[in-house]
C-alpha positions as CSV (number, residue, x, y, z in Angstrom):
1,X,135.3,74.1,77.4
2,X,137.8,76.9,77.0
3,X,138.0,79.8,74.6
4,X,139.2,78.8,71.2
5,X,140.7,82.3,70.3
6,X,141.8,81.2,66.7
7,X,142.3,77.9,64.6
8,X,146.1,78.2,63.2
9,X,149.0,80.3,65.0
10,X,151.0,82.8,64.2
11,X,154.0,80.4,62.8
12,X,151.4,78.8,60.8
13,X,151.1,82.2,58.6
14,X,152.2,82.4,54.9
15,X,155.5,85.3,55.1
16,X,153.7,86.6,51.9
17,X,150.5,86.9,50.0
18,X,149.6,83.7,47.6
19,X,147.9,83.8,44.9
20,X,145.0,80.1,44.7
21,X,143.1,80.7,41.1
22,X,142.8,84.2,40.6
23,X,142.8,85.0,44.2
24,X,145.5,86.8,45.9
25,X,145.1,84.9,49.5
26,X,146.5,86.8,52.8
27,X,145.5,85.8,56.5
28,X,144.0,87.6,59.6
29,X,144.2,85.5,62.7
30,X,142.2,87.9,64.7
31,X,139.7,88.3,62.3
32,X,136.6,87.3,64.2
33,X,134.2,84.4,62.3
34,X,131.1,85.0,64.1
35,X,128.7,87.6,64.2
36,X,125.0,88.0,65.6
37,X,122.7,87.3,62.7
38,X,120.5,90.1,61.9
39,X,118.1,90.9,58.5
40,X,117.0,87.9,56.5
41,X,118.9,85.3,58.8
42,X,117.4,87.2,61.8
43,X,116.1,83.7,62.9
44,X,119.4,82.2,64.0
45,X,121.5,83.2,66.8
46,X,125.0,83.8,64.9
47,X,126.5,84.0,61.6
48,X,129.7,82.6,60.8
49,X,132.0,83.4,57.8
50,X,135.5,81.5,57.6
51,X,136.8,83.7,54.6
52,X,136.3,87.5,53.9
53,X,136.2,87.8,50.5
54,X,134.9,84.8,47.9
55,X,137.1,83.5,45.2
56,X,134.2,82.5,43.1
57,X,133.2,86.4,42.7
58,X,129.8,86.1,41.6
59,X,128.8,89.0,39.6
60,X,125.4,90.2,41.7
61,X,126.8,88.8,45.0
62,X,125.7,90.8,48.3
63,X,128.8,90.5,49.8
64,X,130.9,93.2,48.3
65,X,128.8,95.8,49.6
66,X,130.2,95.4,53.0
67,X,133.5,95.8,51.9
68,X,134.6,99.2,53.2
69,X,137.5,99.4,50.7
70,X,136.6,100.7,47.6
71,X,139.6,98.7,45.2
72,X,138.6,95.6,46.9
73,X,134.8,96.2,46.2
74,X,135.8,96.9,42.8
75,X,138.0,93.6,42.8
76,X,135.5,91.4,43.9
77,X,137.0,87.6,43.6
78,X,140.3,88.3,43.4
79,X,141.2,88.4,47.0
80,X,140.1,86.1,50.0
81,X,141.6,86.6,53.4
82,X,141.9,83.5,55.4
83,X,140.1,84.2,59.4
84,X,141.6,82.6,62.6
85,X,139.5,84.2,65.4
86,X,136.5,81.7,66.4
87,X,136.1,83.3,69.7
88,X,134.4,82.0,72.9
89,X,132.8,79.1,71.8
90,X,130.5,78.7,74.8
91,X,128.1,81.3,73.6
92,X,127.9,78.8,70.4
93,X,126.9,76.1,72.4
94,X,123.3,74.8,71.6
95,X,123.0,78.1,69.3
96,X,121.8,78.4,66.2
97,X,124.6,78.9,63.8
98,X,124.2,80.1,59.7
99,X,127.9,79.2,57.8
100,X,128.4,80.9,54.8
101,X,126.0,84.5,55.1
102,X,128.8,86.5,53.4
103,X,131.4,84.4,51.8
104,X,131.2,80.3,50.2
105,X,132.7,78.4,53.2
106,X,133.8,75.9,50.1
107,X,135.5,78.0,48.2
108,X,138.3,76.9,46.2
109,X,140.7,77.8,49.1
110,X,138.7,75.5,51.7
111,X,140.5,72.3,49.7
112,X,143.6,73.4,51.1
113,X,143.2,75.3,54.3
114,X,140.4,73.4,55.5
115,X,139.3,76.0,57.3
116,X,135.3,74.9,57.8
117,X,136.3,71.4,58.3
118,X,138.2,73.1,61.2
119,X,135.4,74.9,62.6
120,X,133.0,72.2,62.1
121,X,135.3,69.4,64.3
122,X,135.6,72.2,66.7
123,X,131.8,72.8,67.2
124,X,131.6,69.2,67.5
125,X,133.2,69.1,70.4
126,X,130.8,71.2,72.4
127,X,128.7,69.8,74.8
128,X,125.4,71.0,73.1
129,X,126.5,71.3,69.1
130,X,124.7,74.1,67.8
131,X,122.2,73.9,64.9
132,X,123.7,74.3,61.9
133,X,122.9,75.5,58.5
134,X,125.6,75.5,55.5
135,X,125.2,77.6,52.5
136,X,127.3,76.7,49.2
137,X,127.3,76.3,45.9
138,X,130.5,73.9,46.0
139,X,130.0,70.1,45.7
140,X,133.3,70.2,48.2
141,X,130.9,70.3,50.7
142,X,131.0,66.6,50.5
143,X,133.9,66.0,51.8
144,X,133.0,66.7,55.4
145,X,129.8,64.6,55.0
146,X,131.4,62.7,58.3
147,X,131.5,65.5,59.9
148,X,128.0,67.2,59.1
149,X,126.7,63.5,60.0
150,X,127.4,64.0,63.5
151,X,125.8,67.0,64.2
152,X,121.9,65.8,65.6
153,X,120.4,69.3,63.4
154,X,122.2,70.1,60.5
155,X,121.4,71.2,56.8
156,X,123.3,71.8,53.7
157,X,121.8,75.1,51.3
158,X,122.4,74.5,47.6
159,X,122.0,77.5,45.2
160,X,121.1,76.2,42.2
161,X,120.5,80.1,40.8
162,X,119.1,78.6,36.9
163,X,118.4,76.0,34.4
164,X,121.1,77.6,31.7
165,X,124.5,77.0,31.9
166,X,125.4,80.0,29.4
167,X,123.8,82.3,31.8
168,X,125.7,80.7,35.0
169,X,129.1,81.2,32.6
170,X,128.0,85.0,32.2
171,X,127.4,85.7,35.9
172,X,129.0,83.1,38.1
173,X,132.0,81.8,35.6
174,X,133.9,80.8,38.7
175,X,131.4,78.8,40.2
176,X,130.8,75.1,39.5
177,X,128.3,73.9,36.8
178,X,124.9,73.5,38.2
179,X,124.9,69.5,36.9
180,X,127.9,69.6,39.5
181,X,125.6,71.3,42.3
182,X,122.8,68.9,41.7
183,X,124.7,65.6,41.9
184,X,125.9,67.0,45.5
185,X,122.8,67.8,46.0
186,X,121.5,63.9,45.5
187,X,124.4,62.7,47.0
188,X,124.1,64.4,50.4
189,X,120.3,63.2,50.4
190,X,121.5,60.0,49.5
191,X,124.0,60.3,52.4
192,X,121.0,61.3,54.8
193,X,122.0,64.9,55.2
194,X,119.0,67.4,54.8
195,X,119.5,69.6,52.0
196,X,117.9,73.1,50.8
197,X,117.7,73.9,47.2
198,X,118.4,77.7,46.9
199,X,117.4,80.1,44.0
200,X,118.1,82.7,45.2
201,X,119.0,84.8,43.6
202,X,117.2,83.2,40.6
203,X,118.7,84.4,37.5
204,X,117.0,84.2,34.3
205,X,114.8,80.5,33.7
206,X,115.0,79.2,30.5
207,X,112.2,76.6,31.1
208,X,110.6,77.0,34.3
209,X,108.2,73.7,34.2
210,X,111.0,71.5,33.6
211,X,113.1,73.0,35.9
212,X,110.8,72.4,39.0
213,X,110.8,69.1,38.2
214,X,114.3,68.5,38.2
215,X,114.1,70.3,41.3
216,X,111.9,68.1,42.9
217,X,113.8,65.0,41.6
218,X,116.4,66.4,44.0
219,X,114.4,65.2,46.7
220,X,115.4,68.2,48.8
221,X,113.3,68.8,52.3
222,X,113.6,72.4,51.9
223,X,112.7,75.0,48.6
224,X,113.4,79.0,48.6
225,X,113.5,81.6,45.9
226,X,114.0,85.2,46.2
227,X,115.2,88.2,43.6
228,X,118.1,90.4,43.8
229,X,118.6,92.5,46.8
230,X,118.0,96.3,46.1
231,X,120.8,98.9,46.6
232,X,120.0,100.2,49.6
233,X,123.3,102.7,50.1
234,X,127.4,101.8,51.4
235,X,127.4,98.3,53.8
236,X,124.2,97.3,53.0
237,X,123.0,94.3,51.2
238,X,122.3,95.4,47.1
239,X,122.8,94.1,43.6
240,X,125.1,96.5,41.4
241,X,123.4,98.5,39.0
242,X,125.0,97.1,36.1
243,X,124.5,93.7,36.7
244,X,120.6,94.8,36.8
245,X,121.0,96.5,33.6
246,X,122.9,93.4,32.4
247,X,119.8,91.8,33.3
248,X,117.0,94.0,32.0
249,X,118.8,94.0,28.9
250,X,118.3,90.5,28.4
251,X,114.9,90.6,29.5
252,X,114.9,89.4,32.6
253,X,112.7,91.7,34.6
254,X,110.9,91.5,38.3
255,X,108.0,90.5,36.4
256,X,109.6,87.8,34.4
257,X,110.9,86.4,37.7
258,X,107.2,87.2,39.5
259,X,106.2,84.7,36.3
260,X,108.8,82.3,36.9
261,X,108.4,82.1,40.4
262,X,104.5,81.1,40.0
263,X,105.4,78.2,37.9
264,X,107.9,76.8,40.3
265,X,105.3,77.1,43.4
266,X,102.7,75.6,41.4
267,X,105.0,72.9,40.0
268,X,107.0,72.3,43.4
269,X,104.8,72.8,46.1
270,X,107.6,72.7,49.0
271,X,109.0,75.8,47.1
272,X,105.8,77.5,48.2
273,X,106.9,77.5,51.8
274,X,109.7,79.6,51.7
275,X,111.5,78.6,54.9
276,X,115.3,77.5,52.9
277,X,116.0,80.0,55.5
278,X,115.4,78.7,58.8
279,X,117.3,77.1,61.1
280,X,117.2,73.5,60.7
């Protein structure tokens, strides 16, 4: 098959920024999508991002820490850039392919643009489609269950980050309701797509032993749960500082989690596994 170099043209390109939600949208056609994988997704081959940037701005996200400019850093979630630039997709063939290490590939955006139902049709064209894991928090996902369907390995990541709504509206407000995440989750079992249920990274648990059972009610194949990542200095993975003080001020400390994180291994023995982030 030949290089796909990018997945709109030139004369497809907005003359001007938009603004989708609170977003101020602009496009780079030769932005490249894929990546090697490396650190915790070391595993897989390549890691593919449709969007830089993430409309749903989640307060502790990663992400921002590889942003080299300072005012976007700052303005994390209100700026996405749309990427065109696939690349040679022969070196995806067969591979094993992470969507969504540094951005939601179902972000609000993706409802118009389409830009991972793009990529997904065009991987399904290659002769060998690669192995494919999605991570999300957006029940949009479903719409290209016709798509994931075709692909022989594939898996859908759910982060389902707590049991309290008010502490999902203080640090993801954006994001969708977790009763919204969970009925994709059941319906994308129900559609006989493997899922994993992500929490990660697990904000404070109101009532853990309740929680792992609606957790396992999901009837996921896959469990994971990990803290925040540390600062560890400029384009590298952290958590900012004053979401942890945020955090410890509300008393939810490494060892609360450490407690938390017993109970739901105990309760939900596929949690005790800890491969949500394998290749499928």
């Amino acid at each position: 098959m030949a290089l796909q170099l990018a997945l709109f043209d030139q004369s497809e390109l907005a003359p001007s920024l938009r603004v989708v939600g609170r977003a101020e949208v602009s496009r780079k056609s030769d932005a490249p999508m894929v990546r090697p994988a490396s650190g915790f997704l070391k595993a897989f081959d390549f890691a593919l991002n449709p969007y830089h940037g993430c409309a749903f701005g989640c307060t502790y996200c990663y992400a921002k820490h590889f942003v080299a400019e300072d005012e976007k850093k700052i303005g994390w979630g209100t700026w996405v850039s749309v990427k065109g630039a696939l690349g040679p997709l022969e070196k995806l063939s067969g591979a094993t392919v992470y969507i969504g290490s540094a951005t939601d590939p179902y972000q609000p955006l993706e409802a118009t643009e389409q830009i991972t139902r793009r990529v997904l049709e065009t991987l399904l064209q290659l002769r060998t489609p690669p192995r494919v894991v999605i991570q999300t928090r957006s029940p949009l996902v479903l719409r290209d269950a016709d798509l994931l369907s075709r692909f022989p390995f594939r898996r859908v990541n759910l982060s389902i980050t707590t049991d309290s709504e008010s502490v999902r509206r203080e640090f993801e407000s954006s994001c969708p309701s977790i009763f919204r995440r969970m009925e994709a989750a059941e319906r994308l079992v129900e559609l006989g797509i493997p899922v994993g249920i992500c929490v990660a990274p697990m904000l404070p648990i109101q009532e853990p032993v309740r929680f792992a059972s609606t957790l396992r009610g999901l009837r996921a194949q896959r469990y994971g749960l990990s803290w925040f990542h540390r600062d560890r200095g400029t384009f590298a993975a952290g958590t900012d500082r004053e979401v942890m003080e945020r955090l410890r001020e509300i008393g939810w400390t490494e060892l609360e989690f450490q407690r938390a994180s017993r109970i739901l291994r105990v309760e939900l023995p596929l949690m005790a596994k800890g491969n949500v982030f394998d290749p499928e």
